[in-house]
C-alpha positions as CSV (number, residue, x, y, z in Angstrom):
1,X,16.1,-18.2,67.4
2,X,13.8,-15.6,66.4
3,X,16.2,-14.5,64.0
4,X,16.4,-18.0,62.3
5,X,12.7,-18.3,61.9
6,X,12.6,-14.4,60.5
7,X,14.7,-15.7,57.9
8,X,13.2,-19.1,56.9
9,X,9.3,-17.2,56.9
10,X,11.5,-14.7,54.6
11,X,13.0,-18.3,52.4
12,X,9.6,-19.5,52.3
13,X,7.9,-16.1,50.9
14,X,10.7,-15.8,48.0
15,X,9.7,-19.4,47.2
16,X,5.8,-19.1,47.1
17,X,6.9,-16.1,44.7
18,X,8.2,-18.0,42.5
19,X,5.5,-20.6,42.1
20,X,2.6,-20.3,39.9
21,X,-0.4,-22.3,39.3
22,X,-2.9,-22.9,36.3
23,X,-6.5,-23.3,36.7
24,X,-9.6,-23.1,34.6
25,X,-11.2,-19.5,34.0
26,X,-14.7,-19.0,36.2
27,X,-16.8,-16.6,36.0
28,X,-16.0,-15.3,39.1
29,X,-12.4,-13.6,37.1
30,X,-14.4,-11.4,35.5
31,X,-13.2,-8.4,38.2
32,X,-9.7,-9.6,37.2
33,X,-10.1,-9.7,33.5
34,X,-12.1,-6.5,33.6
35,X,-9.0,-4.6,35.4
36,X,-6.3,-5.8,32.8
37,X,-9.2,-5.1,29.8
38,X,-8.6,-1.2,31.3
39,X,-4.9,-0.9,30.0
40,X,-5.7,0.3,26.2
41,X,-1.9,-0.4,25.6
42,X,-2.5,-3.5,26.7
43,X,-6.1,-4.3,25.3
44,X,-4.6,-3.1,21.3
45,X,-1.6,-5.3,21.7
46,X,-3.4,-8.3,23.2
47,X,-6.6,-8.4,21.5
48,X,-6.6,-7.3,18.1
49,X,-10.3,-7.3,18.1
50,X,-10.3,-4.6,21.1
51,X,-8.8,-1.7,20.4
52,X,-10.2,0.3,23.1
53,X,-10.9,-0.4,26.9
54,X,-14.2,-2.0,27.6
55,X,-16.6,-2.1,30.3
56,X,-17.2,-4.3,33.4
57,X,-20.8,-5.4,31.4
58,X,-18.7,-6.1,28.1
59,X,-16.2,-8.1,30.1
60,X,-18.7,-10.3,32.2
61,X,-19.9,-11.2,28.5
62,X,-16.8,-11.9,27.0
63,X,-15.9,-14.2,30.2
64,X,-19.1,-15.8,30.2
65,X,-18.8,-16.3,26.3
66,X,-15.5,-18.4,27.4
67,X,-16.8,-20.7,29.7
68,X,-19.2,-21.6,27.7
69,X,-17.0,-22.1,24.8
70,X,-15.0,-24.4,27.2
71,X,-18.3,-26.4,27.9
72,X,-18.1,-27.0,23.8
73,X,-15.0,-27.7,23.7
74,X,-14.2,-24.9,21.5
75,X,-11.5,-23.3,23.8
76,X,-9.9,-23.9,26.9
77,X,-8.9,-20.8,28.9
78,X,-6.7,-21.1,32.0
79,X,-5.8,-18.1,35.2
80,X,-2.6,-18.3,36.5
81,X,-1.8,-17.2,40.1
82,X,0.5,-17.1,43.1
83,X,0.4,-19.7,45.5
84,X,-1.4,-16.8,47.5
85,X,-4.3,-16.0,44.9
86,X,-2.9,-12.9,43.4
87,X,-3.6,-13.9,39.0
88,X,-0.7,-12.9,37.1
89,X,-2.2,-13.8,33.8
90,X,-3.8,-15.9,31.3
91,X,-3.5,-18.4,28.3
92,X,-5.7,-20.2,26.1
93,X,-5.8,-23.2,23.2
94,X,-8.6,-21.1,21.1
95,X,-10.3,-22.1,17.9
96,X,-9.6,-25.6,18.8
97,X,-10.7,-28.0,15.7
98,X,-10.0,-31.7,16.5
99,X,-11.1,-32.2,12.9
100,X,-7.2,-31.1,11.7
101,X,-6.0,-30.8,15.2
102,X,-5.1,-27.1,15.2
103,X,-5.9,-24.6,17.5
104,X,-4.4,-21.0,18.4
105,X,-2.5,-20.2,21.2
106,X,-3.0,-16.6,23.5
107,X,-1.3,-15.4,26.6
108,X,-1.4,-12.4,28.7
109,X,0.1,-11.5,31.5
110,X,0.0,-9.0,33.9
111,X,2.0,-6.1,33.1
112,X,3.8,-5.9,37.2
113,X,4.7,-10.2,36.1
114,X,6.5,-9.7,33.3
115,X,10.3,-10.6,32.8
116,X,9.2,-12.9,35.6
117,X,9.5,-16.0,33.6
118,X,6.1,-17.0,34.2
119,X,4.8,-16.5,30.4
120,X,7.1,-18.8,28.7
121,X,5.9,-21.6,31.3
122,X,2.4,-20.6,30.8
123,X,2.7,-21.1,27.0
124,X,4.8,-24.6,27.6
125,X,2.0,-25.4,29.9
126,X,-0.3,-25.0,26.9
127,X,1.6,-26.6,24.3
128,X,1.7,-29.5,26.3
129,X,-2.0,-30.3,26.7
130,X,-2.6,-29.4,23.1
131,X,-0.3,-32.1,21.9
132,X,0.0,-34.1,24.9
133,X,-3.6,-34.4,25.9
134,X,-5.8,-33.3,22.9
135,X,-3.9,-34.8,20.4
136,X,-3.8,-32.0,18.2
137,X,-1.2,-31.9,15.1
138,X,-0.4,-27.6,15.0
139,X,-0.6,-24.6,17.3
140,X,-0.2,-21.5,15.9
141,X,-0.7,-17.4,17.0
142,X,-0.4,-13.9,15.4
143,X,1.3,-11.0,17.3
144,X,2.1,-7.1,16.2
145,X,5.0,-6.7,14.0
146,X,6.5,-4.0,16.8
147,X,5.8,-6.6,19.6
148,X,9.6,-7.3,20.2
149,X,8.6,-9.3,23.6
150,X,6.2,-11.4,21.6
151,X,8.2,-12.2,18.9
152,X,11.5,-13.4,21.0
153,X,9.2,-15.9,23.3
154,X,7.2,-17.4,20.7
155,X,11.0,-18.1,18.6
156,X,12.2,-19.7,22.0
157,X,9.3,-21.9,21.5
158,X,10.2,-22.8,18.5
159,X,7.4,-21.2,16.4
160,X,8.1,-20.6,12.7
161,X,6.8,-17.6,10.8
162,X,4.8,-18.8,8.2
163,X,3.9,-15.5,6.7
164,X,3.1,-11.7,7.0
165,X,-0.4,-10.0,6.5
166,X,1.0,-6.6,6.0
167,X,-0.3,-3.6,7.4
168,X,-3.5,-5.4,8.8
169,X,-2.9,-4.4,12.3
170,X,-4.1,-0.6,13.5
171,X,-3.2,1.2,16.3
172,X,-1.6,4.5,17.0
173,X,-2.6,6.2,14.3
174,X,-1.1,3.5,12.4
175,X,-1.3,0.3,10.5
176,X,1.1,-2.6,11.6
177,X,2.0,-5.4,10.0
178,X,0.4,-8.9,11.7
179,X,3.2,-11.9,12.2
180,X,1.6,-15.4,11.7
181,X,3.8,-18.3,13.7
182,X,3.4,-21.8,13.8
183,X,4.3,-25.0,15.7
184,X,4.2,-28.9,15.0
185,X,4.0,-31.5,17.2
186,X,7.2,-33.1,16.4
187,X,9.0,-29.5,16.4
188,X,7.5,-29.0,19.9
189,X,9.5,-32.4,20.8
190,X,12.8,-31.5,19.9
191,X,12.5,-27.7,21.2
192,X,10.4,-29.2,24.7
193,X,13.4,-31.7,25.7
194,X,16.0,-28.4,25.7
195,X,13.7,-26.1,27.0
196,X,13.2,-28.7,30.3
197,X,16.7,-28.4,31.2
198,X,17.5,-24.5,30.0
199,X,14.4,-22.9,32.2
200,X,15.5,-22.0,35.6
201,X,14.2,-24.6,38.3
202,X,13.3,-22.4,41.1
203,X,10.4,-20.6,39.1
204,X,7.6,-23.4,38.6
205,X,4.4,-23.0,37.2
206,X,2.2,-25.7,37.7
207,X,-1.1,-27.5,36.5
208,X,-4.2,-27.8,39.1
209,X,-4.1,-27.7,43.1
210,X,-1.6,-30.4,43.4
211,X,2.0,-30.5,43.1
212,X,2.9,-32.8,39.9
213,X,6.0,-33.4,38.4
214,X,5.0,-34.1,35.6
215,X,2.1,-30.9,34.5
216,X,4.6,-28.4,36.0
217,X,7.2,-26.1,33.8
218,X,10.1,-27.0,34.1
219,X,9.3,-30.3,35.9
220,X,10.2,-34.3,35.2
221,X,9.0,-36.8,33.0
């Protein structure tokens, strides 16, 4: 009997693992954000405005700066965590103009969550409310030339390179080239419908506090 339970607690852990959920940044993250800001690897392969690591007081700015950015409408930054609380990342619809429906499309995550699956859910998740929710026509995003990880996610996702700004990109004593991607709405439909089926079921991320078939990756329509 004991035995039995020992094992379904043990089920019930692997599961919780495996789910993910989305939620608005606070500024309460800003302990968060500040520890993954102190990974200069990170920080000049992430941010290209950031090449070195900044400080807890830079940080709370830079959150603050995005919550009230949300309140404008100008961006919308989510955290993604365990079921338990632990944040594993985060993603963002940035630079959002409703004017010609574009916006630009960041994610991060947590360098002990990656290969987890979770990133390319995060940047479904994303994709979705831009063209789903806001209406918007184009996503697009830039990433380091040597960014091998960036550049085979964002071509699952059907992004198309739309041109090069060469050596515009420093770091490591040298200049890299900077990759400029795009995505349409009516690409996104055609690459969202295999995607659905292809990503593996038992690792969810989902939208909000509430289980919903619909706002979670992969998930039903």
């Amino acid at each position: 009997m004991a035995e039995k339970q020992a094992r379904r607690q043990q089920q019930s852990t692997l599961e919780n693992q495996h789910r993910f959920r989305m939620r608005p940044i606070e500024l309460s993250d800003a302990d968060i954000v500040a520890d993954w800001y102190q990974q200069i690897e990170d920080v000049s392969i992430f941010d290209r405005q950031v090449p070195l690591p900044i400080n807890y007081v830079d940080v709370v700015t830079l959150v603050r700066s995005l919550v009230t950015d949300q309140e404008k409408e100008k961006c919308r930054w989510f955290i993604t965590e365990t079921t338990q609380g632990t944040a594993v990342g985060m993603a963002a619809l940035e630079a959002i103009n409703m004017l010609h429906g574009n916006a630009i499309l960041p994610v991060f995550i947590a360098e002990s969550w990656r290969r987890s699956g979770v990133g390319i859910r995060m940047a479904c998740m994303m994709i979705d409310l831009a063209f789903k929710q806001l209406r918007l026509h184009r996503v697009a995003t830039v990433y380091r030339a040597d960014n091998v990880a960036s550049d085979a996610l964002l071509s699952r996702l059907g992004f198309k390179r739309e041109g090069t700004s060469r050596q515009s990109w420093f770091a490591h004593g040298q200049h890299f080239d900077l990759m400029n991607v795009g995505l349409l709405v009516d690409e996104w439909k055609q690459t969202r419908l295999k995607l659905r089926t292809e990503l593996d079921p038992t690792v969810t991320v989902e939208l909000g506090p509430r289980p919903s078939a619909i706002w979670c990756w992969p998930g039903q329509d």
